[in-house]
N, C-alpha and C positions, 0 to 999 in steps of 0.2 A: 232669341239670342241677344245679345248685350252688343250696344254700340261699338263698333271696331276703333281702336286709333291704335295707331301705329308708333310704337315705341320698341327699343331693344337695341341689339346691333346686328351688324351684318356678320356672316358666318360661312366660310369653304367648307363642306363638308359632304361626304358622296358623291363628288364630282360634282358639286350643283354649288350655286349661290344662294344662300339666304337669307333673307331682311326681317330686321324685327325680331330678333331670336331673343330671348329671356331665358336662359340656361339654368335649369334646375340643378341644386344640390343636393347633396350623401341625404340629408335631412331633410329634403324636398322629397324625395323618394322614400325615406324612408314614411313619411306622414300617410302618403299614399297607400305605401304596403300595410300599413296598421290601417287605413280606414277602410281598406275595401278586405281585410284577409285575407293578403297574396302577396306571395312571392314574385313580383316581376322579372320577366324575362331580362337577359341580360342586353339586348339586342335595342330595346325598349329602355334600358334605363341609359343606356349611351345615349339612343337618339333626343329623348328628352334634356339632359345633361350636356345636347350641345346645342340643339333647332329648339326646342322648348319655345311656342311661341310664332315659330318663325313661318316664314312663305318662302317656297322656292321659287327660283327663277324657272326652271325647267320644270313643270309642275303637270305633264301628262302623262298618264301610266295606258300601256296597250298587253295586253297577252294573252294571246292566239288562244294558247291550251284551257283559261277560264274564260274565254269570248269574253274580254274585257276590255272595254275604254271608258277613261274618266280622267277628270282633270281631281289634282289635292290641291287646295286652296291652303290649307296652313297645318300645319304640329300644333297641337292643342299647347296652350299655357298649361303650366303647374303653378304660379304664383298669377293671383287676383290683380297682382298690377300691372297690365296689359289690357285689363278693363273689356275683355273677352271670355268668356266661358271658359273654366279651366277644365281637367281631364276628370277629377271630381265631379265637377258640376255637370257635365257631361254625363260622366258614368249615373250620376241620379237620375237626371232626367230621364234617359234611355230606361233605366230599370224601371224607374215608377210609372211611368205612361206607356212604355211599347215592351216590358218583359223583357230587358236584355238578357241574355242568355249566362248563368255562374261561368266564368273563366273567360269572359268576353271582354277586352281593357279598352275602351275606347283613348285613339291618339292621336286623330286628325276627324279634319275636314273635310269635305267633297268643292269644288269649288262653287255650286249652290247653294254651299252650306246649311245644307239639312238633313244633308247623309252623313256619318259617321263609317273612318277607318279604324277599323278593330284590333289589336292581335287576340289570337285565341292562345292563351298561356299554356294550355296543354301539347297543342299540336305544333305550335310554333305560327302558324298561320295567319296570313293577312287576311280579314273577313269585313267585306265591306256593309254595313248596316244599313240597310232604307227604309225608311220611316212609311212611305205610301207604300207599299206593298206587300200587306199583310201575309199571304201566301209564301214569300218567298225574302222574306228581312233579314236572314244572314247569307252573302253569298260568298264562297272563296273565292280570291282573286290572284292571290301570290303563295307560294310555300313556303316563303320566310318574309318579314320585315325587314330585314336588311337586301333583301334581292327585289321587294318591294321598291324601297328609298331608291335603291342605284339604281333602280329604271326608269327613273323619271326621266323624263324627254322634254325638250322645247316642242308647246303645240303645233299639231301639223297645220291645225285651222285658221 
C-alpha cells in the first residue's frame, strides 16, 4: 500500500466525524462504473460522494448476529490525490492476486489495513475481505452499508 498522508477535509456525516475526506464526483463515479462494469449501489456512491478518503472518528464496528468486531481505518479514495490506494486500485489488487469475487466493490479499510470492506452490489451487503485466510476470505458482516457506516462506535479498547 502507498504512503498515507493526510489531506482533505473534515466531514459530519452518519453521526460520526471524519478527517481527510476527498468527496468524489457524478464523474468520479461515473469512471468507476465504466471501469469495473457496474452499476453502483446507491448507498455506495453517497458514501464516497461524501467520506471518499476519509477516517472516522468513531471507527469500531461489533455485531452479535455476524460475531463481528473490527475497527474501519478509512473510506477508500476515488481520486489519486490522497496519495493512498484508491477503490480502483484496490479493486485490482484484490482481483489479481486473491480472486475477488464479480459483484464484490471494495470501499474501505480495516484499521490494519490489509483487510478490505466490501459491498456486494447484488445483495446489498457489507462483506469484509481477508487476505490471510484463504478458507474463508469473504465474510458477511452488516446487511446494508449504510446500517454498516451508522454503526460505528468509539472503541471500547
Amino acid at each position: 500500500m502507498k504512503k498515507q498522508k493526510m489531506s482533505g477535509k473534515d466531514v459530519f456525516a452518519y453521526d460520526n466525524n471524519w478527517s481527510a475526506c476527498t468527496p468524489a464526483s457524478e464523474g468520479d463515479i461515473a469512471k468507476i462504473e465504466k471501469a469495473l462494469s457496474v452499476k453502483l449501489p446507491k448507498e455506495l456512491k453517497t458514501l464516497l460522494m461524501t467520506c471518499a478518503g476519509g477516517r472516522p472518528k468513531n471507527n469500531f464496528y461489533q455485531n452479535d448476529e455476524y460475531d463481528i468486531e473490527v475497527g474501519l481505518a478509512q473510506i477508500l479514495p476515488v481520486k489519486n490525490e490522497a496519495k493512498r490506494d484508491t477503490v480502483l486500485e484496490v479493486h485490482k489488487q484484490l482481483t489479481d492476486v486473491l480472486e475477488l469475487p464479480d459483484g464484490l466493490i471494495p470501499f474501505a479499510e480495516d484499521t490494519g489495513h490489509a483487510n478490505a470492506f466490501c459491498v456486494n452490489i447484488k445483495s446489498g451487503k457489507v462483506v469484509y475481505w481477508l487476505h490471510d485466510e484463504p478458507d474463508r476470505r469473504a465474510r458477511e458482516v452488516c446487511g446494508s452499508l449504510k446500517a454498516f457506516i451508522s454503526g460505528l462506535t468509539e472503541c471500547p479498547y
